[in-house]
N, C-alpha and C positions, 0 to 999 in steps of 0.2 A: 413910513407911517402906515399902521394898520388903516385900513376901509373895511367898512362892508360891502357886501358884493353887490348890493344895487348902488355905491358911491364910485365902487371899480369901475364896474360896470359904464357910468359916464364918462370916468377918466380916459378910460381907453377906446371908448367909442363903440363897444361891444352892447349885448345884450345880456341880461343876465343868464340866460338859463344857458348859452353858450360858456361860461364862467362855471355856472354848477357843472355842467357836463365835464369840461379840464379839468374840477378838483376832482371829482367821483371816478374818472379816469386816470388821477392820478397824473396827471402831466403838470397840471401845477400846484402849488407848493400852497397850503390852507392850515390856518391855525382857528383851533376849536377851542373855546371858551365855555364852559359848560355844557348842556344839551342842546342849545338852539345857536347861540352867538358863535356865528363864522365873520373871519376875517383873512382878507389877503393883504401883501404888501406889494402894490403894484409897481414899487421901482425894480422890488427880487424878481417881477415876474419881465420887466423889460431889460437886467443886468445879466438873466439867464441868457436871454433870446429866444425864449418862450413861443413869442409871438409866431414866430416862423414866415411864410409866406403869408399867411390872413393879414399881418400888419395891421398898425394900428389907424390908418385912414383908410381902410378898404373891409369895416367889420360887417359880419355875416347877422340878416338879421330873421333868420327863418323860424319862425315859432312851427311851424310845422314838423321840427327834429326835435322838438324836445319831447324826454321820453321821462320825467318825472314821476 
């Protein structure tokens, strides 16, 4: 199921701008719907193994890295 990335963003325990950052980096995997509507598929992003080490109960929550 698509989410938007503030719905991800709970699922996974993450933060959002940690999420924009992986798509704009290109590491994970974002479908665009016109000019505004993003969405991810947070099971593609846990069948990858995306996650890596951060994993999904140890998420990073520094708003101080985000560079929007």
């Amino acid at each position: 199921m698509l989410l938007t990335i503030t719905k991800a963003a709970k699922e996974l325990g993450l933060c959002t701008a940690h999420i924009r950052r992986k798509i704009r980096r290109g590491e994970w995997p974002a479908y665009r719907f016109g000019s505004k509507a993003t969405r991810i598929d947070v099971a593609e992003i846990r069948t990858l193994g995306r996650l890596g080490v951060e994993g999904i109960s140890t998420p990073r929550h520094n708003e101080s890295e985000v560079d929007e």
